[in-house]
C-alpha positions in Angstrom: 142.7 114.2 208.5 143.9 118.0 207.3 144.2 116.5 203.2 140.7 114.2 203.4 137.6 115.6 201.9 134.4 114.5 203.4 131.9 112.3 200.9 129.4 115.0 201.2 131.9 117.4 199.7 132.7 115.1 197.1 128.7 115.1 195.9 128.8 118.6 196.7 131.4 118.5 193.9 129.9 116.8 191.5 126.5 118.3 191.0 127.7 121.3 189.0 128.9 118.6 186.1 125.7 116.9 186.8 123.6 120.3 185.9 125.4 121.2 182.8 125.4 117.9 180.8 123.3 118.1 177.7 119.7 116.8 178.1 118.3 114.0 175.8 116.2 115.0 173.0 112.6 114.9 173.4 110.1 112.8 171.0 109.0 116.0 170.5 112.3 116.9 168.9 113.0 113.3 166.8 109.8 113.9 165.1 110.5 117.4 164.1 113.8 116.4 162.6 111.9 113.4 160.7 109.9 115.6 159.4 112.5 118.0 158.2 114.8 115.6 157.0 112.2 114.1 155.4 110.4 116.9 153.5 113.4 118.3 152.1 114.3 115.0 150.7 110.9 115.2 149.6 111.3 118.7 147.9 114.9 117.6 146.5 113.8 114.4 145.1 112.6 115.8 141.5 115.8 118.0 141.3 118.0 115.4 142.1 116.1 112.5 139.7 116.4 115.2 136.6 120.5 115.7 137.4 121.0 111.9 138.0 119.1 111.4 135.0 121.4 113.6 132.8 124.8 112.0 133.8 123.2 108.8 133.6 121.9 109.6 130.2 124.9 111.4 129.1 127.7 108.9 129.9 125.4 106.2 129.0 125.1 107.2 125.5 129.3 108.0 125.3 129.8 104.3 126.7 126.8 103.1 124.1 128.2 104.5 120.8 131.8 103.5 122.2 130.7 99.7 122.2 128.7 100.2 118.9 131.7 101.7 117.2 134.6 99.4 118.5 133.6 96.4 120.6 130.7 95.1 119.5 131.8 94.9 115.5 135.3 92.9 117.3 133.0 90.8 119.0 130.9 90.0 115.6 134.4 89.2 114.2 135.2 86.6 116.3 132.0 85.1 116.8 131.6 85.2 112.8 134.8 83.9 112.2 133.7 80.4 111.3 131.1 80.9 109.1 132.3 79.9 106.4 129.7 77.8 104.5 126.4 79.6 102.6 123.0 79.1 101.6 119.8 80.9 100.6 116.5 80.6 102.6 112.7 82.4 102.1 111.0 83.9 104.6 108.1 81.8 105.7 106.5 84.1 108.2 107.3 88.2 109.4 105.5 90.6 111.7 106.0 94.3 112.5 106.5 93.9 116.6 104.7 97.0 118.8 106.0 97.3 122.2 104.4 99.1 124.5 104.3 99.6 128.2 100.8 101.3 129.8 102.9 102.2 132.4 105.1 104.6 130.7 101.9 107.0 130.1 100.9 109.2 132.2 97.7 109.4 134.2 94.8 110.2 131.6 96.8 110.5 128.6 96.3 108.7 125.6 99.3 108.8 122.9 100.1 105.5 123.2 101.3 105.1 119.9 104.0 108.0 120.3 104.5 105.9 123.3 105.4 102.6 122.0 108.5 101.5 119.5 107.8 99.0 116.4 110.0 97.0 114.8 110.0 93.9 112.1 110.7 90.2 112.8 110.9 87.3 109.9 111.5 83.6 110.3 113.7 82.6 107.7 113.5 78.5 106.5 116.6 77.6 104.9 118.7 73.8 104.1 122.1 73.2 105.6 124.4 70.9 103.9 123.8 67.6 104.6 120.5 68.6 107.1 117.6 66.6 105.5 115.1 68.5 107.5 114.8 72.2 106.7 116.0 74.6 109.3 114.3 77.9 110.6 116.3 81.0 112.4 114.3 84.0 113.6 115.4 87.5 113.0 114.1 90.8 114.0 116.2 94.2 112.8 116.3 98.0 113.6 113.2 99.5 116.0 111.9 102.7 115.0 109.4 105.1 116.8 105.7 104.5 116.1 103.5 106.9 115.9 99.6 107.7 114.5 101.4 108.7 111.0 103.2 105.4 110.7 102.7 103.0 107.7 104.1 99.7 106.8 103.9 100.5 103.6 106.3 103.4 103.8 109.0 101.5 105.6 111.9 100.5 103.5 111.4 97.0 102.7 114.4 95.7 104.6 114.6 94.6 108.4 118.0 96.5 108.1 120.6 97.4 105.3 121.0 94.9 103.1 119.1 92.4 105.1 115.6 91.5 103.0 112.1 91.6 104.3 108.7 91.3 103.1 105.5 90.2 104.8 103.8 87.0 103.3 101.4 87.6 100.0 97.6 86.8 99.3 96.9 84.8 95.6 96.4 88.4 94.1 100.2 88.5 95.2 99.5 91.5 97.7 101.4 91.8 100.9 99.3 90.5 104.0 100.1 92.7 106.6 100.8 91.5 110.3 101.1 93.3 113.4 101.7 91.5 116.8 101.6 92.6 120.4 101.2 91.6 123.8 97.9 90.7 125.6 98.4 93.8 127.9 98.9 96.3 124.5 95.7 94.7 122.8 93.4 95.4 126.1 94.7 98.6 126.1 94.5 99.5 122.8 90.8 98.0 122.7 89.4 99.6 125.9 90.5 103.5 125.6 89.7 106.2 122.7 92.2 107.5 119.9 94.4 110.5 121.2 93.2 112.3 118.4 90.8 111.6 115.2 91.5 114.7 113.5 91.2 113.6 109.4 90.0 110.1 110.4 86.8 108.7 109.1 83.3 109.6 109.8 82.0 108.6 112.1 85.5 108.3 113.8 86.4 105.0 115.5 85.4 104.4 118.9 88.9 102.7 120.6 92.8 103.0 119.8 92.5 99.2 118.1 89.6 100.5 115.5 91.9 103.5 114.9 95.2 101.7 114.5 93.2 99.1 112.0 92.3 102.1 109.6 95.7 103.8 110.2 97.2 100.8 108.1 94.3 99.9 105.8 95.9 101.4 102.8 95.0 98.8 99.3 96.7 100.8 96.9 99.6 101.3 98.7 100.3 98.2 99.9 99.2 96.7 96.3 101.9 98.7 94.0 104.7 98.2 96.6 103.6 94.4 96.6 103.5 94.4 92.9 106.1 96.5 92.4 108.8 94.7 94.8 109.7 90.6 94.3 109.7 88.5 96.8 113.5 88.3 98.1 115.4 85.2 98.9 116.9 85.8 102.4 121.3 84.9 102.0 122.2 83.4 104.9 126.0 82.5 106.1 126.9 79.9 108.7 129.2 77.7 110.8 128.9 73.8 109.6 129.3 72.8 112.9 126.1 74.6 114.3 124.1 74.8 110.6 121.0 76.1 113.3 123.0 79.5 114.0 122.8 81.0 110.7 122.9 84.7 110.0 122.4 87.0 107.3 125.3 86.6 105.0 125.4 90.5 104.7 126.1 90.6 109.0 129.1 88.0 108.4 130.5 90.2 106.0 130.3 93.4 107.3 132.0 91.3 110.4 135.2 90.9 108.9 135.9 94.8 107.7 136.5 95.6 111.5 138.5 99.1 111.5 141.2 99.0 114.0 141.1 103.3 114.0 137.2 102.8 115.4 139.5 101.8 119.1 140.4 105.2 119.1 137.4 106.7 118.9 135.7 104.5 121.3 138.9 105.6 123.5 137.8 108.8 123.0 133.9 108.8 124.4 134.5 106.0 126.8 136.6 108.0 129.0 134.4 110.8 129.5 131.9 108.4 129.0 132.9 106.7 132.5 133.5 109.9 134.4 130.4 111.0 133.8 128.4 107.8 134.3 130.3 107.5 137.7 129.2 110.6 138.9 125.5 109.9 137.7 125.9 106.9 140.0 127.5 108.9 142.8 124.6 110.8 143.0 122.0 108.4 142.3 123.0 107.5 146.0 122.3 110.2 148.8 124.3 108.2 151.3 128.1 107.8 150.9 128.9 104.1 149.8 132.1 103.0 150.8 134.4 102.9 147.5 134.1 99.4 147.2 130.5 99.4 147.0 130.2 102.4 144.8 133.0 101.2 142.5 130.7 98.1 142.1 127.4 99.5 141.5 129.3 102.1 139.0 130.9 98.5 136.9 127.7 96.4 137.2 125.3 97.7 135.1 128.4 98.1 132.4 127.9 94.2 131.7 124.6 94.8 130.3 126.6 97.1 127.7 125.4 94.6 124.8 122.0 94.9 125.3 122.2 98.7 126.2 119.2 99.4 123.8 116.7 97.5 126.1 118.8 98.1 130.4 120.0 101.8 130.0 116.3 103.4 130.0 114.9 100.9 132.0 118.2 102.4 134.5 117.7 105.8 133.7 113.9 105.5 134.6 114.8 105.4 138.4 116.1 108.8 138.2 113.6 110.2 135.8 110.9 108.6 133.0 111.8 111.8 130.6 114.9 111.5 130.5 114.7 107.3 129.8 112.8 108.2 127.1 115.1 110.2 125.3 117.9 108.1 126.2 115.4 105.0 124.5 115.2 106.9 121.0 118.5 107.9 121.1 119.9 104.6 121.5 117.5 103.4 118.8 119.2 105.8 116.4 122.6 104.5 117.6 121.6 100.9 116.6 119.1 101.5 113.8 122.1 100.1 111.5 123.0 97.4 113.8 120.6 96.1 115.5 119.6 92.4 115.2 118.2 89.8 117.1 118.8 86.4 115.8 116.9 83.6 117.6 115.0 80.8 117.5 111.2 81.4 116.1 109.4 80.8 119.0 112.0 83.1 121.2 111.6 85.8 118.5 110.0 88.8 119.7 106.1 88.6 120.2 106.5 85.1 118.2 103.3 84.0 120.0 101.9 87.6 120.7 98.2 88.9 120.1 98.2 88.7 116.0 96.3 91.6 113.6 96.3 91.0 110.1 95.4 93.7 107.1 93.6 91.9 104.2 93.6 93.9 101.0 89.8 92.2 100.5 88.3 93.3 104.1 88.1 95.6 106.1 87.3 99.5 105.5 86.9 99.1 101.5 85.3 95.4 101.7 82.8 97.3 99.5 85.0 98.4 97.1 88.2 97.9 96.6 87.9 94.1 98.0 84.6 93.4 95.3 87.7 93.2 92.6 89.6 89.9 92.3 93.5 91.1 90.8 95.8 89.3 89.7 99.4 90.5 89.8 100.7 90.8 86.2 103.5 89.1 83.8 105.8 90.8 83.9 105.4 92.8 87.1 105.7 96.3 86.7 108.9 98.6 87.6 107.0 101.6 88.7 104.2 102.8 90.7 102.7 104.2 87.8 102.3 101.2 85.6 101.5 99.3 88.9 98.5 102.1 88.8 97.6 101.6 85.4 97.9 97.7 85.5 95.3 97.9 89.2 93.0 100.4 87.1 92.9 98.1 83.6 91.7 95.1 86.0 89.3 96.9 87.8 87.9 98.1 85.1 87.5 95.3 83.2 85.5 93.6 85.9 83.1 96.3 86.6 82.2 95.9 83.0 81.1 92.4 84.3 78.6 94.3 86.4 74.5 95.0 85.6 73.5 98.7 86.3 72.4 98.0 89.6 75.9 96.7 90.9 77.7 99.6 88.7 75.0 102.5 90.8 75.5 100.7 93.9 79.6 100.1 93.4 80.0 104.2 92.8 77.4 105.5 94.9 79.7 103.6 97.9 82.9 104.9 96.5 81.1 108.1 97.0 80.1 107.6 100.6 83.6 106.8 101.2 85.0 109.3 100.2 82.9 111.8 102.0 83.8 109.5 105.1 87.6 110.4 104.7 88.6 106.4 103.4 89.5 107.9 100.0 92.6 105.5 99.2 91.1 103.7 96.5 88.6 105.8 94.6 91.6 106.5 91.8 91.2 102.5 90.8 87.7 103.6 89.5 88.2 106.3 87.5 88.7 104.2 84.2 85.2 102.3 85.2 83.3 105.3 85.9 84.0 106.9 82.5 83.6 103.4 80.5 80.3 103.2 82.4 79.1 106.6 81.5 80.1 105.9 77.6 77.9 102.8 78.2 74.5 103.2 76.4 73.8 99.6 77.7 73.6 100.8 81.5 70.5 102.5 83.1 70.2 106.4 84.0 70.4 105.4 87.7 74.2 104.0 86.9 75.2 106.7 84.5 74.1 108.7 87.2 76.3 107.1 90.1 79.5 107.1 87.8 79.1 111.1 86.5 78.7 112.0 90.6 81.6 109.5 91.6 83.6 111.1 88.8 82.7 115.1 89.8 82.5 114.8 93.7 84.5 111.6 94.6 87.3 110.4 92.3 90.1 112.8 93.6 90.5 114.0 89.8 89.8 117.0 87.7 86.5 115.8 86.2 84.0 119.4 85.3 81.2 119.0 84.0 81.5 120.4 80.4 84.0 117.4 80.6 81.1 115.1 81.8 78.8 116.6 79.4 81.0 115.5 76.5 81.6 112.1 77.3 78.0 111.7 78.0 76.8 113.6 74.3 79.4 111.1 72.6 77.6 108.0 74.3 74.3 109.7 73.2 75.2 110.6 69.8 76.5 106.6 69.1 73.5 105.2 70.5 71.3 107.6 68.3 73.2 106.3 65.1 73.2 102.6 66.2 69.4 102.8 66.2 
């Protein structure tokens, strides 16, 4: 009995242990470490979405211009390969495509145009060998950053390098120009102001869709490039065993000069390419993946490398929107020489979008420029300049046509025009406003109209001792005809 401890002893014995064992936490407690945990998160979040964003953007654009520079022209080479049979096709319809998102703006902020990209489709019609019925073969080239300074008419007139483009022509052989978007882009457009109306007509327009419609409603522009360019034929190269794949003969042929020595740079940025887009991924994730997931999530998106234009800022965006959009117009410089999209027409890109079509005869200068009926001339002119002079013969040789009432009423609009900021076309009328004031046949009221279109309006150097001398020579022959 000397060795046995009694039971009592042995509780006795175990309460000490008992007292010193670490309490639960309270509810009190688990909140307060929510809330920590989660405000810093909170606080972190920005910081953390700006770094991811850089590695993300950074060995994104590496792993971009490595596939541009080596894979993807090897890949054109063997899908190219059997092209081997060619033909010649027109374009039978062509658009300028506007893609924008009114998500990517931020709240109250209207620059939508800065916002959105734009880039030109054309449905080519062409024959293929023994094909009775004609074939058709979408195709829409480089995207470019739109903006409220944009103009077709500017653009080169290629969808790419040595790939032709024009939009369809009107009988007076001037370019009817076509802009399509999405349903949610024309709402948009229709329902909120301009960002800015600064050198716009007077009184300025009322929505972002009135404002885009005068941003392109240029008539002389778009009439001496139309005049001044053919329409091309559009070479095409393709397989004879699927004649409905064509593609521009140029593409096939730049195909086949694939550079061996463009490996080693591709080498060169897709290693640090990789590194650095696996650490953007790394930290994309605050909780440690196990390799295996991490390894996979780093690979994944890499499958999407062909279409990196369109998947890397939509990735990027998750970290941070700023940094997709530079990543977007970087990768649209990467590609501006590359870049096509060959489809079927109704697959091409907004092939049955919201449609806007520029008329040479409507809109802003209905009143004006769009009262004169021209007729592109034989043979078209090489330059600008005789393009000028051939647009100002015409119209002048149909105001002629006019009584002194049309004449006053054609110059006095010119003139209101003008004041209003649409001053494109008053240089057309310069050539009918002096015929009309050496015109003893005309009333005072016309003479009148042309000598202010001519002083205040035409854009020239008209004075008035000028004026004055034009109008004493009109005077002085109708004195001696009498």
């Amino acid at each position: 009995m000397k060795g046995r401890v009694p039971k009592q002893g042995k509780r006795s014995a175990a309460a000490p242990a008992d007292a010193v064992s670490p309490s639960s936490p309270t509810g009190g407690h688990r909140l307060r470490d929510w809330l920590v945990g989660t405000l810093g998160m909170m606080a972190a979040a920005p910081v953390i979405g700006i770094f991811t964003g850089f590695l993300l953007l950074f060995g994104g654009i590496f792993l971009g211009v490595a596939w541009q520079a080596a894979m993807k022209p090897l890949v054109d080479m063997r899908q190219y390969a059997g092209f081997s049979a060619s033909t010649s096709g027109h374009i039978v319809e062509s658009w300028a495509a506007i893609n924008f998102d009114p998500a990517s703006l931020p709240a109250g902020k209207l620059y939508w145009d800065r916002a959105s990209k734009i880039s030109r489709c054309a449905v080519v019609e062409y024959n293929a060998g023994d094909w009775g019925t004609p074939l058709r073969r979408a195709f829409c080239g480089m995207r470019l950053q739109f903006s409220d300074n944009f103009r077709l008419s500017d653009w080169a007139e290629a969808v790419q390098e040595g790939i032709p483009f024009t939009f369809l022509r009107d009988a007076s052989g001037f370019e009817l120009q076509e802009v399509r978007m999405n349903r949610t882009t024309l709402d948009w457009i229709s329902h909120h102001p301009p960002r800015d109306t600064f050198m716009m007509s007077k009184p300025p327009p009322a929505t972002a869709l009135a404002a885009l419609r005068e941003q392109l409603d240029l008539p002389v522009d778009v009439a001496v490039l139309s005049w001044t360019h053919a329409v091309p034929d559009f070479p095409l190269r393709f397989d004879p065993q699927r004649p409905q794949e064509a593609m521009p003969a140029r593409v096939v042929e730049d195909s086949r000069a694939w550079n061996p020595t463009a490996a080693v740079l591709a080498l060169l940025l897709a290693i640090p390419g990789f590194w650095v887009w696996r650490m953007g991924v790394r930290v994309f994730f605050p909780a440690e993946p196990s390799p295996l997931v991490l390894w996979t999530l780093t690979l994944l998106p890499l499958l999407a490398l062909p279409w990196w234009g369109e998947m890397l800022p939509k990735l990027i965006a998750r970290a941070n929107r700023d940094w997709a959009t530079i990543a977007s117009d970087m990768l649209d410089d990467v590609t501006r020489g590359t870049r096509l999209i060959a489809s079927t027409p109704d697959e091409a890109e907004f092939a049955r979008g919201e449609r806007l079509v520029w008329r040479l005869d409507q809109g802003a200068y209905a009143e004006t420029f769009g009262r004169i009926r021209y007729a592109r001339p034989e043979p078209p002119p090489k330059s600008a300049d005789e393009a000028i002079a051939a647009l100002r013969a015409q119209t002048a040789a149909q105001v002629r046509g006019f009584d002194s009432a049309q004449r006053a009423a054609l110059f006095q609009r010119l003139r209101e025009q003008y004041d209003a900021n649409l001053q494109n076309v008053q240089r057309l009328f310069t050539t009918a406003a002096e015929d009309t004031l050496r015109d003893a046949g005309v009333d005072a009221a016309a003479h009148k109209a042309a000598r202010k279109f001519l002083f205040y309006a035409s854009g020239g150097t008209y004075y008035e001792d000028q004026l004055d001398r034009i109008e004493a020579a009109r005077d002085a022959a109708s004195a001696a005809s009498r």
